[in-house]
DOKOL-899137 format. One line per field, with one value per residue (C-alpha): residue number from 0; z, y negated, x negated. Coordinates in Angstrom, 1 decimal, decimal comma. Each point is the difference from the previous one (the first is absolute). Example, Ala and Ser with C-alpha at 12.3 -4.5 7.8 and 13.67 -1.06 7.14 Angstrom:
BEGIN
pos = c(0 | 1) .
zz = c(7,8 | -0,7) .
yy = c(4,5 | -3,4) .
xx = c(-12,3 | -1,4) .
//
This chain:
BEGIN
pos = c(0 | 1 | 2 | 3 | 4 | 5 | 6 | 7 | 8 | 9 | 10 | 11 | 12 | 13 | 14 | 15 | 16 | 17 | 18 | 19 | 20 | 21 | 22 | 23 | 24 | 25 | 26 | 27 | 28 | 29 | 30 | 31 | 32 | 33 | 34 | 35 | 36 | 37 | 38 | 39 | 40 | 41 | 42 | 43 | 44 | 45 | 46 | 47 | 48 | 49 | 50 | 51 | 52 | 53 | 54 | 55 | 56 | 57 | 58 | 59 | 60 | 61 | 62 | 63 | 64 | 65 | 66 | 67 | 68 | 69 | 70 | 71 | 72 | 73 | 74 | 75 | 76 | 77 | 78 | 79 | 80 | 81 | 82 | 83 | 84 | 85 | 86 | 87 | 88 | 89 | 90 | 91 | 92 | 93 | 94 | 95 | 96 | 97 | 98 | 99 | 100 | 101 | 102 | 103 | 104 | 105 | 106 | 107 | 108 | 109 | 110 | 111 | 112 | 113 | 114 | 115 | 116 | 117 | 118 | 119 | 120 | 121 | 122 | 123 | 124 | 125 | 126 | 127 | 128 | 129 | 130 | 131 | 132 | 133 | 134 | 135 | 136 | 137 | 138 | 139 | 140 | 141 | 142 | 143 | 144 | 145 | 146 | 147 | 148 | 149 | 150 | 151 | 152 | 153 | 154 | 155 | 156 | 157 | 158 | 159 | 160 | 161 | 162 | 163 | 164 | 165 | 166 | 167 | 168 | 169 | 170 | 171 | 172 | 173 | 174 | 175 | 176 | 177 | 178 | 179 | 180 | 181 | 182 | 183 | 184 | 185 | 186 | 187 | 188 | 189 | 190 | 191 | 192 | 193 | 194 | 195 | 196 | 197 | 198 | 199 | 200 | 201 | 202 | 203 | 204 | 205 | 206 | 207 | 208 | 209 | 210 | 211 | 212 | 213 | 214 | 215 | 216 | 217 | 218 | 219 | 220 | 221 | 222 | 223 | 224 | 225 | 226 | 227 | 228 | 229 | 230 | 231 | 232 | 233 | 234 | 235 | 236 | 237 | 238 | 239 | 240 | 241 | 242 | 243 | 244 | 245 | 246 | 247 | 248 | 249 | 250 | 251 | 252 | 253 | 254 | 255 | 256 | 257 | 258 | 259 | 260 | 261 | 262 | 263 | 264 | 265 | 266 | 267 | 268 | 269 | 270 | 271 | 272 | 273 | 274 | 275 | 276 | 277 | 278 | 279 | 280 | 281 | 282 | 283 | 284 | 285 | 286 | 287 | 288 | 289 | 290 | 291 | 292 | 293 | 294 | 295) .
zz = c(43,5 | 0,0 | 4,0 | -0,3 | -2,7 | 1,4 | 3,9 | -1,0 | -2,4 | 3,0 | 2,8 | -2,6 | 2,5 | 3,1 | 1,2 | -1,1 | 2,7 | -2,4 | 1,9 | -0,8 | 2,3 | -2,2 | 2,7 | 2,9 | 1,5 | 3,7 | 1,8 | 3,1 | 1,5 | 2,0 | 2,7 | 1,7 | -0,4 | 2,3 | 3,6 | 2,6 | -2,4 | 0,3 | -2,4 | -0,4 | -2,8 | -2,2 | 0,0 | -1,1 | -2,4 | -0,8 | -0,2 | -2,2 | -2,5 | -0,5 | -0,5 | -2,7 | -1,7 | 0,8 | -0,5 | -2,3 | -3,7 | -2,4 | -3,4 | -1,9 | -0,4 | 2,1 | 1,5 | 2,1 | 3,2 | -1,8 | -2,8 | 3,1 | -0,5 | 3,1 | 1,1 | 3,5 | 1,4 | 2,8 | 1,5 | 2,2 | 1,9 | 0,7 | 1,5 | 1,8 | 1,3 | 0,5 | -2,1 | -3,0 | -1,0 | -1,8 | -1,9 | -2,3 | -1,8 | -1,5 | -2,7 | -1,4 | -2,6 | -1,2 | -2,9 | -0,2 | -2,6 | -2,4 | 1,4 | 2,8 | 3,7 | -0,6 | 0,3 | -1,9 | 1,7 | -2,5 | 1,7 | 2,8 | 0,9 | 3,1 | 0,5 | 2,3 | 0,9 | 0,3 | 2,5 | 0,9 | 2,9 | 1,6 | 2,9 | 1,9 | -1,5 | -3,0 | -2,8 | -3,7 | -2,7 | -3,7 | -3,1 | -3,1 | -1,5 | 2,7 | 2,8 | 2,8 | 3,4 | -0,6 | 1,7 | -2,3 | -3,0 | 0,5 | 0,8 | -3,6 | -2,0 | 1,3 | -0,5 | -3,7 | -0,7 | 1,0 | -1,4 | -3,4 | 0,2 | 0,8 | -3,0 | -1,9 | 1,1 | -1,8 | -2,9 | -2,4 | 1,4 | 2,1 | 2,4 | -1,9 | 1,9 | 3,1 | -0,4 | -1,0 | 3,0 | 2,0 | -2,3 | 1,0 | 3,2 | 0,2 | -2,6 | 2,7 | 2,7 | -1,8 | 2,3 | 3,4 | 2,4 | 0,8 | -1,9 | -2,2 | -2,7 | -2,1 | -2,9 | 0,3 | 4,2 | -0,1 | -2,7 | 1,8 | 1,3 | -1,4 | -2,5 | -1,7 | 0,5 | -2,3 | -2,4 | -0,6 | -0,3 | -2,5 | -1,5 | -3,8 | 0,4 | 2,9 | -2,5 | -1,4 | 3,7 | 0,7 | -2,7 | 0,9 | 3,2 | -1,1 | -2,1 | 3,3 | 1,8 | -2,7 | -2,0 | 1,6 | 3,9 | -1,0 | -1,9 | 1,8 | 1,4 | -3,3 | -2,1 | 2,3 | -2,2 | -3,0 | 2,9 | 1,1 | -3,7 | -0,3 | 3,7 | -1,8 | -3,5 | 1,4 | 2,9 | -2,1 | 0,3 | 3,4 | -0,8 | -3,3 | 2,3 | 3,3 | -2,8 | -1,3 | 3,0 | 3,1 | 2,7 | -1,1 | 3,1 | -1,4 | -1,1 | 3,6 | 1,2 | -2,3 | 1,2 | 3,3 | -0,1 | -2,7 | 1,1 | 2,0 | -2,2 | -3,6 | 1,5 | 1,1 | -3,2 | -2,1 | 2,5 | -1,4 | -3,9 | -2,5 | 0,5 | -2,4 | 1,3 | 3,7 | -2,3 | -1,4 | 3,3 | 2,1 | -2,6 | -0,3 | 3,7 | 1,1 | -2,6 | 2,0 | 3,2 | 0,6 | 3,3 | 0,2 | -1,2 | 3,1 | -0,6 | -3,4 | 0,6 | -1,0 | -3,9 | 0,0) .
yy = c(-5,8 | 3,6 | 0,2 | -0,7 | 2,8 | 2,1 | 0,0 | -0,2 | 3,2 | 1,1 | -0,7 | 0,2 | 1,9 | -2,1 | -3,1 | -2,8 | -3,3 | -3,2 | -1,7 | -2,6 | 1,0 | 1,4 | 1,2 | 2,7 | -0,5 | 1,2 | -2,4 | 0,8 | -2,0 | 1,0 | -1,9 | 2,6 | -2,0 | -3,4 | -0,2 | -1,7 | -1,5 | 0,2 | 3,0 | -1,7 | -2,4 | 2,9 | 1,6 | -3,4 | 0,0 | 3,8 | -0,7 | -3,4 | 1,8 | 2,9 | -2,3 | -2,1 | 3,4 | 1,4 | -3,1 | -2,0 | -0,3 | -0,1 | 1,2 | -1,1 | 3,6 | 1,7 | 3,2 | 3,0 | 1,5 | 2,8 | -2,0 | -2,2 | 0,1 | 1,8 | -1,3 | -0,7 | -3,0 | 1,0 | -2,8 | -0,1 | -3,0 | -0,3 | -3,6 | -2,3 | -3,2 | -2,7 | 1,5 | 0,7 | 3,8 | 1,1 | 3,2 | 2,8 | 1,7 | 3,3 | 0,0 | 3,0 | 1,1 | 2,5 | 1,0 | 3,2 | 2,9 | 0,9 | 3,6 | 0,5 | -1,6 | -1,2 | -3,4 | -1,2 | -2,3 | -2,8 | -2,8 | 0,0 | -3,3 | -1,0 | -3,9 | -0,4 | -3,5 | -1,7 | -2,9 | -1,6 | -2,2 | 1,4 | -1,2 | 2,5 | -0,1 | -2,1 | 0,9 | 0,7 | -2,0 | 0,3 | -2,2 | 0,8 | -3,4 | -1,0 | 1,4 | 0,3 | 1,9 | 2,6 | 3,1 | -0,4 | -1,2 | 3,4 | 1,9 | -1,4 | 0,6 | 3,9 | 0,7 | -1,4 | 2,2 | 2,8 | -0,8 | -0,1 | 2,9 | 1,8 | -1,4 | 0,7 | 3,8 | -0,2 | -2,3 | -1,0 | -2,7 | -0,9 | -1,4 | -3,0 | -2,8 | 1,2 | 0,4 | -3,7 | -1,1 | 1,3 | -1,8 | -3,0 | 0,4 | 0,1 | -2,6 | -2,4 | 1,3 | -1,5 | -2,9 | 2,0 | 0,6 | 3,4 | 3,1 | 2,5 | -2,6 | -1,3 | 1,3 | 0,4 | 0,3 | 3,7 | 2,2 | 2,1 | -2,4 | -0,8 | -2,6 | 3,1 | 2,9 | -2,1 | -1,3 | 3,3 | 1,1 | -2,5 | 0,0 | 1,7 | 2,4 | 1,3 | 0,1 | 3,7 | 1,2 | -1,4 | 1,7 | 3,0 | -0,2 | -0,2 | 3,3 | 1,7 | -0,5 | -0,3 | 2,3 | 1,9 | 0,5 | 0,0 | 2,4 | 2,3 | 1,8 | 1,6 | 0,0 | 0,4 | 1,1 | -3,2 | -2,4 | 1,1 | -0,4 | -3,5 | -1,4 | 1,8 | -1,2 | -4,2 | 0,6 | -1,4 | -2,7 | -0,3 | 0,2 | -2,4 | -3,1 | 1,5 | -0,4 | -3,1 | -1,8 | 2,6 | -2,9 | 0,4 | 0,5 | 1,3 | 2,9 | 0,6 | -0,6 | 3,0 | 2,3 | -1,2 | 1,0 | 2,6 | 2,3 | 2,8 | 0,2 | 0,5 | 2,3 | 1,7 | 0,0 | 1,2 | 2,8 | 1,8 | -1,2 | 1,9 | 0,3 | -2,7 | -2,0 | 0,4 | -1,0 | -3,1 | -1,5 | 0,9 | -1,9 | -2,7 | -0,4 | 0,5 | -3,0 | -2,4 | 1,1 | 1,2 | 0,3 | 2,2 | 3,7 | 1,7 | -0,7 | 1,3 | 3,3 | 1,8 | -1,4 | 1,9) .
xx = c(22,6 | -1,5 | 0,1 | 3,4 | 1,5 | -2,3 | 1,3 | 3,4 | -0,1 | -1,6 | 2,5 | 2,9 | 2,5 | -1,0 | 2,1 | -1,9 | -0,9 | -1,0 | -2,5 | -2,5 | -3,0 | -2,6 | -2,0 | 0,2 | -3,0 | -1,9 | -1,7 | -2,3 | -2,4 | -2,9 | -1,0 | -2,2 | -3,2 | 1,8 | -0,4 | 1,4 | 2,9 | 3,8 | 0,7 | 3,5 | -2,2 | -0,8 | 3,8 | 1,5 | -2,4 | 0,9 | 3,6 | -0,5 | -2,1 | 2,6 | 2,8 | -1,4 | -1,2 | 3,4 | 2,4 | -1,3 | 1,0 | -3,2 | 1,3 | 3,4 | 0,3 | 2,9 | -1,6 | 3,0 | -1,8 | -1,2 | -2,0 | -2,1 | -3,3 | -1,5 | -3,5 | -2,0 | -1,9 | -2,7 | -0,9 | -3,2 | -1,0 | -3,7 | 0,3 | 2,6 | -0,3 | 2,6 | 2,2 | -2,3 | -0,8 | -2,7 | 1,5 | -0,6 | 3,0 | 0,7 | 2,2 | 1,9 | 2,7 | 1,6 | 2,6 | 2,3 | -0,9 | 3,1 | 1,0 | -1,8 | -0,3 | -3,1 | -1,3 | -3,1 | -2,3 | -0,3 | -1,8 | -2,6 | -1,7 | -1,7 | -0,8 | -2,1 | -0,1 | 3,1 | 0,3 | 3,5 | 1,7 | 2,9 | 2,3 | 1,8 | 3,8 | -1,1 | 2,4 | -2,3 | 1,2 | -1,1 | 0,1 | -1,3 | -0,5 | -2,2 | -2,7 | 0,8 | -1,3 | -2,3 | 1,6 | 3,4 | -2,2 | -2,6 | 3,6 | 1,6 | -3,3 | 0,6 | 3,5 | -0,2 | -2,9 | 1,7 | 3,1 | -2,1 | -2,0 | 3,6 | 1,1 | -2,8 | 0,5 | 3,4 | -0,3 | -3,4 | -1,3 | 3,5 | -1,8 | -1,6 | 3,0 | -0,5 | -4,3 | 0,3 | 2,1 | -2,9 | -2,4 | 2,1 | -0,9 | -3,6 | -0,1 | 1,6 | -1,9 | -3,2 | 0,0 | 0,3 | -2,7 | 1,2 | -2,4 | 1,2 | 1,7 | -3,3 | -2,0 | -3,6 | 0,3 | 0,6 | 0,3 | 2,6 | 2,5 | 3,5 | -1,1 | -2,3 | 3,1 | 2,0 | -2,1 | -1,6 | 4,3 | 0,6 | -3,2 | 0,7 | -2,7 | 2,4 | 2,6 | -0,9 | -0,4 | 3,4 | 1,6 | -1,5 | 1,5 | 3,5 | -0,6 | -1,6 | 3,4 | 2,5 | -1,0 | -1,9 | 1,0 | 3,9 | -0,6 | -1,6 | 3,0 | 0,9 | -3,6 | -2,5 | -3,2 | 1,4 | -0,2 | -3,1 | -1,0 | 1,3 | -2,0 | -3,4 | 0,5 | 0,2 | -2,3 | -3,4 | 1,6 | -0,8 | -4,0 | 0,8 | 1,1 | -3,1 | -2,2 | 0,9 | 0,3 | -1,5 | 1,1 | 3,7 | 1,8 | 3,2 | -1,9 | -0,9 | 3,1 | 1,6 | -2,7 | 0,7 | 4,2 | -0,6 | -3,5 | 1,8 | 3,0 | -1,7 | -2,6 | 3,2 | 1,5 | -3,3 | -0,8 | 2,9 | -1,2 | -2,2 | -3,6 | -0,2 | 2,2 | -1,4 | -3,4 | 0,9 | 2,0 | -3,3 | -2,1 | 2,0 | 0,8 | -3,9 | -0,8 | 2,4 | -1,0 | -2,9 | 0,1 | 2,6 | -1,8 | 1,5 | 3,7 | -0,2 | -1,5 | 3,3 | -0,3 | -3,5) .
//
């Protein structure tokens, strides 16, 4: 596994912990918006959520301490009544940069509708083979899409078992009454993030995205202005798959995690460079003129 040769090179001199947790993930959840309800709900549900992230073993991959994927959960509840929340979460992720202390975002994802039961105490349990609840199903379907698109940073395409697993999920989740899970209800919703992921038009984008970070990113530390060649001379890929398919949401997604830190990376590149980045990132969002005023 890339990750793996990579982290260990990495942390070579450092006393190594084998662990199986794949994850080390923050969890908060905002209640702000509830009244009048025992608060002591929301921090069992807090707690419960961290320690399936935390605890639980997704991957047969062994990961040490310093190789845990480190991501957030930002749970907001908008409704709760007898124990049923009506939710939105944040999700974020980020992997280390070779030579530096820098962390790049590489997934941002905010769901906006996710509805689950939960009794105060309730322990989350998970099975792959079948559906369950909703919260530990919605909580499964995240960790293995980050655990991909980590993978996918490290590896071409390493990602694909894990992108699957979460396929798995919605695929089973097609019977459910719960949103977020079905084609053709929302063309933002889990079952559209991964299709789009495993979709081969993707398949370009993703390879582009493990020569962003692998090639790219770790190597910025010792060739600066080649790594800044390298992110500019895949980037049309980026317009290729908007074009082809403008509704792609993993397109968004990487604009999403990645805006601030390419125009941060072409603000120090040629005039050209600064040229071709601003042209390419104005195609895929529009919307966002103001940010890239520095690639002018």
């Amino acid at each position: 596994m890339g990750k793996i040769k990579f982290i260990s090179a990495f942390l070579l001199l450092l006393p190594v912990l084998v662990t199986a947790q794949e994850l080390k993930c923050t969890v908060t959840v905002n209640s702000d918006q509830i009244s009048g309800t025992n608060k002591s709900m929301f921090e069992s549900l807090q707690t419960s959520v961290y320690e399936f992230m935390n605890n639980r073993q997704f991957t047969d991959y062994q990961y040490d301490e310093k190789e845990r994927i480190e991501c957030s959960l930002y749970i907001i509840v908008n409704k709760y009544t007898d124990n049923y929340f009506s939710t939105e979460i944040q999700v974020q992720a980020t992997r280390p940069v070779y030579g530096s202390n820098y962390k790049s975002p590489i997934f941002a994802y905010n769901d906006k509708q996710v509805g689950f039961s939960y009794a105060e105490g309730n322990p989350l349990t998970f099975d792959i083979s079948t559906f369950g609840d909703n919260l530990t199903e919605v909580l499964a379907y995240y960790a293995y899409i980050i655990i991909g698109t980590d993978c996918d940073s490290f590896s071409k395409l390493g990602g694909t078992k894990f992108f699957n697993m979460a396929e798995q999920i919605v695929n089973q989740a097609q019977s459910t009454s719960e949103t977020g899970w079905k084609a053709f209800e929302d063309n933002h919703n889990r079952y559209a993030l991964i299709t789009n992921i495993l979709d081969e038009v993707s398949r370009p984008y993703r390879e582009y995205f493990y020569t962003y970070h692998r090639l790219a990113l770790d190597n910025m530390y010792k060739a600066a202005d080649k790594s800044r060649a390298t992110i500019i001379e895949g980037m049309p890929v980026l317009k290729d798959c908007y074009k082809a398919r403008p509704s792609m949401i993993i397109i968004n997604e990487f604009t999403d995690a990645k805006f601030d830190e390419i125009i941060n990376i072409m603000s120090k590149g040629s005039k050209e460079e600064r040229h071709t980045a601003y042209d390419i990132l104005s195609y895929i969002a529009p919307t966002e003129q103001e940010r890239l005023g520095n690639l002018k």
